[in-house]
C-alpha positions in Angstrom: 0.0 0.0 0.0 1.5 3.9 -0.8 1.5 6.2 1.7 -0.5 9.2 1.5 1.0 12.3 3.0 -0.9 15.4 3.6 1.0 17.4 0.6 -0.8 14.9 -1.5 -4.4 14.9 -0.4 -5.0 19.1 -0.1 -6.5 19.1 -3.1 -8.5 16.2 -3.1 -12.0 16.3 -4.1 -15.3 14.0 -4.0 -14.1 12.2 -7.2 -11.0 11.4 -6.9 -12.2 10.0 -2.7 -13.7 7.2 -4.1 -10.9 5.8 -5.9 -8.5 5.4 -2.9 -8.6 2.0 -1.2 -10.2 1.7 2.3 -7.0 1.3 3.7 -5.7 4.3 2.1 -8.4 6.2 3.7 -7.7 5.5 7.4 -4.4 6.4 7.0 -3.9 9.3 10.0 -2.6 12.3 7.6 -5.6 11.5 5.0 -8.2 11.5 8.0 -7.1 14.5 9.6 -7.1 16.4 6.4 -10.4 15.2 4.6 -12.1 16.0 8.0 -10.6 19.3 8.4 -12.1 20.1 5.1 -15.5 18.7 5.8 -15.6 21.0 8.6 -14.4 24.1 6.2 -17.3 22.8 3.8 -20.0 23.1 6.8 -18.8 26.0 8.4 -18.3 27.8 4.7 -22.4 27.1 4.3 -23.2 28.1 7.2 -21.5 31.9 7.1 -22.7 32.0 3.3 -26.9 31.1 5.0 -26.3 33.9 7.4 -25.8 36.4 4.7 -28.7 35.1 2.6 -30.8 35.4 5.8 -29.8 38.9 5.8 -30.4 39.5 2.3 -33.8 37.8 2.4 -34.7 40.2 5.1 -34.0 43.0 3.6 -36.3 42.5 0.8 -39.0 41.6 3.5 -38.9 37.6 2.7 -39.0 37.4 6.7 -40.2 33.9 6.9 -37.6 32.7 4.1 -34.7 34.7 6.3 -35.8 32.6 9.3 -35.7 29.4 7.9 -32.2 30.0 6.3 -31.0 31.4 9.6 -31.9 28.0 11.0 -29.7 26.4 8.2 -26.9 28.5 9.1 -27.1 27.7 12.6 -27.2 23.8 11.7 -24.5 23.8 9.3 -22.3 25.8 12.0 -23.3 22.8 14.3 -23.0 20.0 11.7 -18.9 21.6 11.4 -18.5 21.4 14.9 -19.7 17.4 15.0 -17.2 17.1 12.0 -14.6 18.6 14.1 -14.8 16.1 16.5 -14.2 13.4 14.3 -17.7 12.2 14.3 -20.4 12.6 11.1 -23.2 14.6 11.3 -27.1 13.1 11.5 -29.3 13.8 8.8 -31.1 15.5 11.1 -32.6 19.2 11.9 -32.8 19.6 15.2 -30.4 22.0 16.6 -30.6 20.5 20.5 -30.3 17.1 18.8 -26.8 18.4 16.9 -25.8 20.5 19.8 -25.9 17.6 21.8 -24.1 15.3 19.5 -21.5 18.0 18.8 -20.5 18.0 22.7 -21.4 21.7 23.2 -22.2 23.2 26.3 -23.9 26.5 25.5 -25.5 28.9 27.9 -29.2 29.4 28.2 -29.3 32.1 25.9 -27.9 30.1 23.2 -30.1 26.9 23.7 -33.1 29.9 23.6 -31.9 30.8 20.3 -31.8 26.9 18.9 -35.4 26.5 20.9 -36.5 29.4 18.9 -34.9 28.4 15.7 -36.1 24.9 16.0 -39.7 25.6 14.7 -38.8 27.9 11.4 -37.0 24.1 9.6 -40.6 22.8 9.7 -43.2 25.3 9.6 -41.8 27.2 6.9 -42.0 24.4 4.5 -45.3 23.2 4.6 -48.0 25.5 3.7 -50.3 24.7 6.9 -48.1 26.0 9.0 -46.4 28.7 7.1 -49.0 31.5 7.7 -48.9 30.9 11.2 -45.2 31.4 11.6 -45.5 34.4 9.0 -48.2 35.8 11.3 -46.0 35.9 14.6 -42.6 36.3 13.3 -42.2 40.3 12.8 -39.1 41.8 10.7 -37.7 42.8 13.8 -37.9 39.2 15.1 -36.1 37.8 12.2 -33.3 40.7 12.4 -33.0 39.6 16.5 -32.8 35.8 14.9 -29.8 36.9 12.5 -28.4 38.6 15.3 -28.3 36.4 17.8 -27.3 33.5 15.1 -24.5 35.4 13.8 -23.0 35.2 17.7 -23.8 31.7 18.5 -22.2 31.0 14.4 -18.8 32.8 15.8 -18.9 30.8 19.0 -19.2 27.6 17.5 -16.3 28.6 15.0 -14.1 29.2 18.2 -15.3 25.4 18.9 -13.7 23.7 16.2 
């Protein structure tokens, strides 16, 4: 078996992953790396979602900008499980991936992910939607952003 060192595998992409042999990928070097850009790939969403948020607030999409602030906030978590070495769920529930991501956040930031929670659900299913649009105010969403953007730089200082 070659060994792959870590000047080898920076640029390695989806494609070219499935062609190494299972042995080549548990090598230490190739492990370390691929994560570390798995977590880049999560954490890269998830600053790019907060800026759509804010963009789809400030043409008044409010209920759009909530849900994508709640994608920002779960890709943010979804980096920090990488970071750990472990994959993330196919799940939506920020609790669920704060948990698995080994964070322990303050009250104020499990709020936020409480309040989050319901805008991955409600705003795509049409039943719900004008419910949520009812309650959730501009300045609600803005608050959201806010408060996302904060716990986003925290979790970043976790990985």
């Amino acid at each position: 078996m070659k060994e792959i060192h870590e000047d080898e595998i920076i640029n390695l992409t989806a494609e070219n992953f499935r062609d190494l042999s299972p042995e080549e990928k548990q090598q230490d070097d190739f492990r370390r790396v691929f994560q570390n850009d798995k977590v880049k790939y999560w954490y890269d969403l998830a600053i790019e979602d907060i800026d759509v948020a804010q963009g789809l607030l400030n043409i008044g999409k409010i209920l759009y900008a909530g849900f994508i602030c709640h994608l920002a906030v779960e890709k943010a978590l979804k980096a920090r499980i990488e970071s750990i070495g472990e994959t993330p769920l196919k799940v939506h529930n920020l609790i669920r991936l704060a948990e698995l991501g080994n964070l322990e956040m303050s009250e104020e930031q499990l709020g936020l992910l409480q309040r989050l929670n319901p805008l991955q659900i409600e705003a795509r299913y049409p039943a719900y939607k004008q419910a949520i649009a009812d309650i959730l105010t501009k300045e609600d969403c803005a608050e959201l952003i806010e408060q996302a953007e904060e716990v986003i730089s925290w979790i970043e200082k976790q990985l």
